[in-house]
C-alpha positions in Angstrom: 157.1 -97.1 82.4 156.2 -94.9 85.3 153.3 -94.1 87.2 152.7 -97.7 87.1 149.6 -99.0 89.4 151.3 -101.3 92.1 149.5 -104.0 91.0 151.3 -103.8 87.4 154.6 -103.4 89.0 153.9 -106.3 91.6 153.0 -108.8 88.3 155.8 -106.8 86.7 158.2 -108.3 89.2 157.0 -111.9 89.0 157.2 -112.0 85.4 160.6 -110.3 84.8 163.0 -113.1 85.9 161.0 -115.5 83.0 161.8 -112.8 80.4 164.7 -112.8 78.2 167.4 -111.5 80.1 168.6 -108.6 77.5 164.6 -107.8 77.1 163.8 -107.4 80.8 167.3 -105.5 81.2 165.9 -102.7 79.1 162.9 -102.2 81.2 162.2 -100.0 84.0 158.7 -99.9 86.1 158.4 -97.2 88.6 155.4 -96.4 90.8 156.0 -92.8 90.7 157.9 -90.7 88.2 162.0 -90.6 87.9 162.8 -86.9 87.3 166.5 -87.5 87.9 166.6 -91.0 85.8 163.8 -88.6 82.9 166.4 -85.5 83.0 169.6 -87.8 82.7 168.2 -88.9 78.8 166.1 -85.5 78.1 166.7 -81.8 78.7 164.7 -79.9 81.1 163.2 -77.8 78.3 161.8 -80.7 76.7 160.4 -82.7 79.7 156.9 -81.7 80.8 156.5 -79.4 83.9 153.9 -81.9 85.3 156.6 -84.6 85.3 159.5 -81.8 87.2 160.9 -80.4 83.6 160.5 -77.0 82.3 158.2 -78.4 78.7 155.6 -76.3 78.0 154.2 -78.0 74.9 150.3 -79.0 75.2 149.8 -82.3 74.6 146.3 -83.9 73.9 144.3 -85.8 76.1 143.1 -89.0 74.9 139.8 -90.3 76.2 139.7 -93.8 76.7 136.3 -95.2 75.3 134.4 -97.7 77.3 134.5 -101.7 75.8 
C-alpha cells in the first residue's frame, strides 16, 4: 500500500508483529509512493506518470459516496 495516511501506517506498525509472520512479510505500507520498489516489479511504460512511470492509460475516478 502506498500513499498511506500516517495514522494507517502508525496502526499498521502496532498490528504487524500480531500477524501471521508469512502474511505480514508480504506487506508493504509506505507513506509516499516507491517508484524504485514500483519500477523493480512493472515497466516504465505500464506504471502511471503521476506515480514517476511513463503510463499513459486514463483510468477512472471513483467517487466515494457519503454513508
Amino acid at each position: 500500500m502506498f500513499n498511506a495516511p500516517l495514522i494507517f501506517s502508525t496502526v499498521f506498525s502496532i498490528i504487524k508483529p500480531f500477524m501471521d509472520p508469512i502474511i505480514a512479510a508480504k506487506i508493504d505500507v509506505y507513506s509516499g509512493v516507491p517508484t524504485k520498489k514500483l519500477l523493480a516489479l512493472m515497466p516504465a511504460e505500464v506504471l502511471p506518470q503521476e506515480y514517476g512511470g511513463r503510463g499513459t492509460a486514463d483510468f477512472p475516478q471513483v467517487a466515494i459516496a457519503d454513508a
